[in-house]
C-alpha positions as CSV (number, residue, x, y, z in Angstrom):
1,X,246.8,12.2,178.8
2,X,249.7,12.5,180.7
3,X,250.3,10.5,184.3
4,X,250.7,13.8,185.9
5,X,247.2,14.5,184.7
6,X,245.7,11.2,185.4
7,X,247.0,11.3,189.4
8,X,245.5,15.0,189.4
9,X,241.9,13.3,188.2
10,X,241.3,12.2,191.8
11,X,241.8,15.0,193.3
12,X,239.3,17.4,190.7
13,X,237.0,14.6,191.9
14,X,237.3,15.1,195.7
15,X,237.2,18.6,195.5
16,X,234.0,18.7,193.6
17,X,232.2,16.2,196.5
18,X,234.4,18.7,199.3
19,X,232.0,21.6,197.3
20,X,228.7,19.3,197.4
21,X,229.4,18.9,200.8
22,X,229.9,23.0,201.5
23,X,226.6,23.0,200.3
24,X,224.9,20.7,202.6
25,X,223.3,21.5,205.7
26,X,221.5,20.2,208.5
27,X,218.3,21.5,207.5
28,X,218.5,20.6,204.2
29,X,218.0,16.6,205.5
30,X,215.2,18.0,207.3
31,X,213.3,17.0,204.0
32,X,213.7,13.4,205.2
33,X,211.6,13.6,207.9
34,X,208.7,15.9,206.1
35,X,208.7,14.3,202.6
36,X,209.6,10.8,203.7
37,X,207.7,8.8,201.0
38,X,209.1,11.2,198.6
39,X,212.5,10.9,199.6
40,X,212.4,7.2,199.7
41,X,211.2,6.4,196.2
42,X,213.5,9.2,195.1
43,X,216.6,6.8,197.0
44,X,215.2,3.4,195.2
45,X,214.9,4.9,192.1
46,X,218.6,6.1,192.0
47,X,220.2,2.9,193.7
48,X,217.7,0.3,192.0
49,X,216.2,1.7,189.1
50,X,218.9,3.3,187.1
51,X,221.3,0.6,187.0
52,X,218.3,-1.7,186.3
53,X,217.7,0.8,183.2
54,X,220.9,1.0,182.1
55,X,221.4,-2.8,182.4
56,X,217.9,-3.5,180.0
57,X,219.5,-1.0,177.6
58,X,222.8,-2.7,177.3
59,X,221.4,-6.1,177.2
60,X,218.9,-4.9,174.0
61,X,221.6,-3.4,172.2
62,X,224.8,-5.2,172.8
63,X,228.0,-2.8,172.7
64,X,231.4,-3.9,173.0
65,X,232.0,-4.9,176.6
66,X,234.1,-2.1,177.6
67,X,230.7,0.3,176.8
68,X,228.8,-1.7,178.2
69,X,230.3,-1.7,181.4
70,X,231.0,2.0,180.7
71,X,227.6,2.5,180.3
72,X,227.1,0.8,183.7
73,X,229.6,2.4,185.6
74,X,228.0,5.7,185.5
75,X,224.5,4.4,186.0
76,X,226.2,3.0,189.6
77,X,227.1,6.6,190.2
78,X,225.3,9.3,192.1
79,X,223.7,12.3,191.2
80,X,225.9,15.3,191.9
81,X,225.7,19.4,192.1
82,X,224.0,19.3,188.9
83,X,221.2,17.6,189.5
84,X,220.5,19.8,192.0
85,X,220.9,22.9,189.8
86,X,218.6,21.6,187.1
87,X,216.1,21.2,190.2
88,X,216.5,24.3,191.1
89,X,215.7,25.7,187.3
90,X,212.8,23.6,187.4
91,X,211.3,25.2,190.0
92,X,211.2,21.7,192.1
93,X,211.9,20.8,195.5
94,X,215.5,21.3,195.4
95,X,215.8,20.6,199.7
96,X,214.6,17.2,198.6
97,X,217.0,16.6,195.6
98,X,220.2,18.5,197.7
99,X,219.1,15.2,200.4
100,X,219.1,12.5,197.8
101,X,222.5,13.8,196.2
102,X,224.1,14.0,199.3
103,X,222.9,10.9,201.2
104,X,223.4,8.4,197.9
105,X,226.6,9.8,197.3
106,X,227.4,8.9,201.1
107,X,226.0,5.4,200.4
108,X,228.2,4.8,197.1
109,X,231.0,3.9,199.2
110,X,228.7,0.4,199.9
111,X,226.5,0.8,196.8
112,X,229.6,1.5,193.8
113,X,232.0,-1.3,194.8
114,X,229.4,-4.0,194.9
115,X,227.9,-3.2,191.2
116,X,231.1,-2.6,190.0
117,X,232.3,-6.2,190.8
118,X,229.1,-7.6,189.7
119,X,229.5,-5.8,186.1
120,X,233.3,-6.3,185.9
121,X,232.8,-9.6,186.6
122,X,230.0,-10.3,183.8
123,X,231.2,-7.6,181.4
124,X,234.9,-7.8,181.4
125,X,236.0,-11.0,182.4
126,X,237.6,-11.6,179.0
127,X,238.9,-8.4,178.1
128,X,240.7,-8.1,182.1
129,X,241.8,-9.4,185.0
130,X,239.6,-9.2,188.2
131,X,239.5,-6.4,190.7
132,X,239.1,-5.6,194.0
133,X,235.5,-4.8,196.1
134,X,237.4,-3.6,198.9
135,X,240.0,-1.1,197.0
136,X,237.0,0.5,195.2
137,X,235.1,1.4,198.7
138,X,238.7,2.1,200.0
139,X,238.3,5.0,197.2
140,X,235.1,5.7,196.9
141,X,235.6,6.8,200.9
142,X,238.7,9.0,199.7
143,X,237.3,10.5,197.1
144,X,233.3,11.1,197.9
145,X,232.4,10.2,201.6
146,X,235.5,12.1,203.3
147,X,235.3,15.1,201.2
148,X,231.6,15.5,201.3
149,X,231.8,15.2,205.1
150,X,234.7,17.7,205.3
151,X,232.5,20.0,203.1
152,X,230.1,19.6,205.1
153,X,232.1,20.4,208.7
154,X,233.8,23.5,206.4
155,X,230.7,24.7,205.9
156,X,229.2,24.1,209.7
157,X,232.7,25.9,210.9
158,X,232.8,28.6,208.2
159,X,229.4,29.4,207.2
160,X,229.9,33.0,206.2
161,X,232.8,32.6,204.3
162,X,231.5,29.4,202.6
163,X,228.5,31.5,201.3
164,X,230.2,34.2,200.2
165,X,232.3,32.3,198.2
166,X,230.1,29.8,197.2
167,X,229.8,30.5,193.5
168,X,233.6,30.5,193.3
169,X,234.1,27.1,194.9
170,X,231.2,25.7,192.4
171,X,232.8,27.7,189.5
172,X,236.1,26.0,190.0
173,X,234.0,22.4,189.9
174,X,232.5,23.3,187.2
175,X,236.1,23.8,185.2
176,X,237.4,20.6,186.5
177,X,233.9,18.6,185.5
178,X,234.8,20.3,181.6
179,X,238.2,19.0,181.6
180,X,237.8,15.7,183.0
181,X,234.8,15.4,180.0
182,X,237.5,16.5,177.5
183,X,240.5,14.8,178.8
184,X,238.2,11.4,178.6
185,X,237.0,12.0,174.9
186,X,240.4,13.0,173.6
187,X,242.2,9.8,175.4
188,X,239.8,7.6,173.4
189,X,239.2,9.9,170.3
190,X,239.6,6.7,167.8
191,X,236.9,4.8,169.7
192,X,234.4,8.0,170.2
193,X,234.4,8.3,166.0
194,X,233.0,4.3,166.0
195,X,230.7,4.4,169.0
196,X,229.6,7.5,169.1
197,X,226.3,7.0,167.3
198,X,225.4,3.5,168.9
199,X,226.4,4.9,172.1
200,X,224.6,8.1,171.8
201,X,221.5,6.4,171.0
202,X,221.8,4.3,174.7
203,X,222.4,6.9,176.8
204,X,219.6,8.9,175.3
205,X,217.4,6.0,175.7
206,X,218.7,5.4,179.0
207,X,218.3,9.0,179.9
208,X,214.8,9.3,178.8
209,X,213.3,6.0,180.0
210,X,214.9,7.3,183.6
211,X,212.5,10.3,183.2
212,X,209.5,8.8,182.2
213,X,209.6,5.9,184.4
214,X,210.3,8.3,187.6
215,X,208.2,10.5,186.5
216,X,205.3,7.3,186.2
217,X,206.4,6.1,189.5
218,X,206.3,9.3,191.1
219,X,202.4,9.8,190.0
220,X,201.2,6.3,191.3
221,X,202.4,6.8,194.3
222,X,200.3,9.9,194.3
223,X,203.7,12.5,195.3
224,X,202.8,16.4,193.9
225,X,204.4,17.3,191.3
226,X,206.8,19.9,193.0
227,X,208.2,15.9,193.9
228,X,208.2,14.5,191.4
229,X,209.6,16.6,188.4
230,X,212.5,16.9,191.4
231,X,212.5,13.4,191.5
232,X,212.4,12.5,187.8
233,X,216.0,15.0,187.5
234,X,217.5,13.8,190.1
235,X,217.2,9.9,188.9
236,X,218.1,10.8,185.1
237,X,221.0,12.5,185.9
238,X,224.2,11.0,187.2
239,X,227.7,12.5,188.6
240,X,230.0,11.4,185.2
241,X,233.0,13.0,186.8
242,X,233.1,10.0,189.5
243,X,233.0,7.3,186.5
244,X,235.7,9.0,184.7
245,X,237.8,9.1,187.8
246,X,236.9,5.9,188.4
247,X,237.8,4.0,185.3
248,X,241.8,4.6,185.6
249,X,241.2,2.9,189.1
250,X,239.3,0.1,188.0
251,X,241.1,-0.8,184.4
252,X,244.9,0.4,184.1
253,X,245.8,1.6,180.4
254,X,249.9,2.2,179.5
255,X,248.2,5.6,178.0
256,X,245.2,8.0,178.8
257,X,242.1,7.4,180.1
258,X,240.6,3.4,179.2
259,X,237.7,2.8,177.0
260,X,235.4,2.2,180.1
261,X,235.9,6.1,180.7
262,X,234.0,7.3,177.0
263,X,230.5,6.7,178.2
264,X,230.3,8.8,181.1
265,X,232.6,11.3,179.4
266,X,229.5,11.1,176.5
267,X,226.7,11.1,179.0
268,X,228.3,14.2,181.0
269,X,227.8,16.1,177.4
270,X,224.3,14.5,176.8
271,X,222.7,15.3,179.6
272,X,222.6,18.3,179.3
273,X,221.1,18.1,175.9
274,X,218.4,15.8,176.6
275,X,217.6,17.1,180.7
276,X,217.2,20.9,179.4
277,X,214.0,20.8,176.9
278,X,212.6,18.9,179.6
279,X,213.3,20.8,182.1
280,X,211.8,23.7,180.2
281,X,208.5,21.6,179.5
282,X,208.3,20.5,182.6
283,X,209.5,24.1,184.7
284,X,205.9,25.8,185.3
285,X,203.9,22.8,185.5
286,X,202.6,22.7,188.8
């Protein structure tokens, strides 16, 4: 990958959280206030829970450090547009998932540089040097907080146009998800051909567990179902594009994309595989 591409990674990034944010609206965080014990375990679940998956996973089956932490670094990340669309085909609350998404991604600015340190630290201290807390919420601002808010005032300012051209803005992020997936496998092409049934196996596990154990969580705390099928997406499935953007920032390579970029690049393949007979199991129960 060139450097011109890797500088034009952050940008694909904050243009898909500028077109989450076009698709926010006031009323959507309305859900808050009706479904609050919904929306709360739906929050702990993605902050908490998935990282405390991930981290289980990684400590059972011990890849290299730079999956590990790969692996890590996208269960730190937030759920994105897709999760919302997979709510929306299964027929869940999708005002509730559209709230989680867009409140957890304005949290990661807090949330991502903490975890990442903590992982970094315990992961990669022998493969790299240290890095910095405070340049990763510097970025995580840049490239998710400050477009999702300018999404948001875009689509507050320019409402008809927004929805008009809604599906070409999400069309275009869509593209740019594809070829940040791509650009990551083909920078670490080598490493894919070793990993790639070790590290398949994790994120499946990973993925799975995160549906399950939502889903069980979801049930004791007595939440309908139209909850808690939307809760069980939006906790399995995480917004890979922000850890392949991230990884550049965080580990510097003299070519391509770094190793720590392959997992999420995997995962952004993956769960779509595993999410999607779900889904379809899960779509008319009621």
């Amino acid at each position: 990958m060139s450097n011109t591409a890797l500088a034009l990674l952050p940008l694909a990034l904050a243009y898909i959280m500028f077109t989450l944010g076009t698709g926010l609206k006031p009323n959507d965080f309305k859900v808050i206030a009706s479904h609050p014990k919904a929306f709360f375990i739906g929050l702990i679940n993605q902050v908490l829970l998935v990282p405390l998956v991930a981290l289980a996973v990684v400590l059972v089956m011990a890849p290299p450090p730079a999956i590990a932490f790969g692996i890590l670094l996208i269960s730190f990340c937030p759920g994105g547009v897709t999760s919302n669309m997979l709510s929306y085909y299964a027929k869940g609350n999708v005002a509730l998932s559209v709230a989680l998404t867009g409140v957890v991604s304005l949290l990661s600015v807090v949330t991502l540089p903490i975890l990442i340190t903590m992982a970094f630290d315990h992961f990669m201290q022998d493969q790299a040097g240290s890095i910095s807390a405070v340049k990763i919420g510097i970025v995580m601002f840049l490239l998710t907080t400050l477009p999702v808010t300018l999404g948001m005032l875009a689509r507050y300012k320019f409402t008809d146009f927004m929805i008009r051209r809604g599906g070409i803005l999400n069309g275009l992020a869509s593209v740019f998800f594809v070829l940040i997936v791509i650009a990551a496998i083909a920078s670490n092409w080598e490493l894919l051909q070793s990993q790639l049934t070790s590290m398949g196996l994790e994120l499946i596990l990973i993925i799975m567990a995160l549906f399950v154990l939502s889903t069980l969580i979801s049930k004791a705390f007595k939440l309908s179902w139209f909850d808690a099928k939307t809760i069980s997406i939006e906790t399995s499935i995480q917004n890979s594009t922000t850890a392949i953007t991230l990884a550049p920032i965080i580990m510097t390579t003299t070519v391509g994309l770094p190793p720590i970029a392959l997992p999420a690049a995997v995962y952004g393949v993956l769960m779509y595989i595993v999410a999607l007979p779900v889904i379809a199991l899960i779509r008319n129960k009621n």
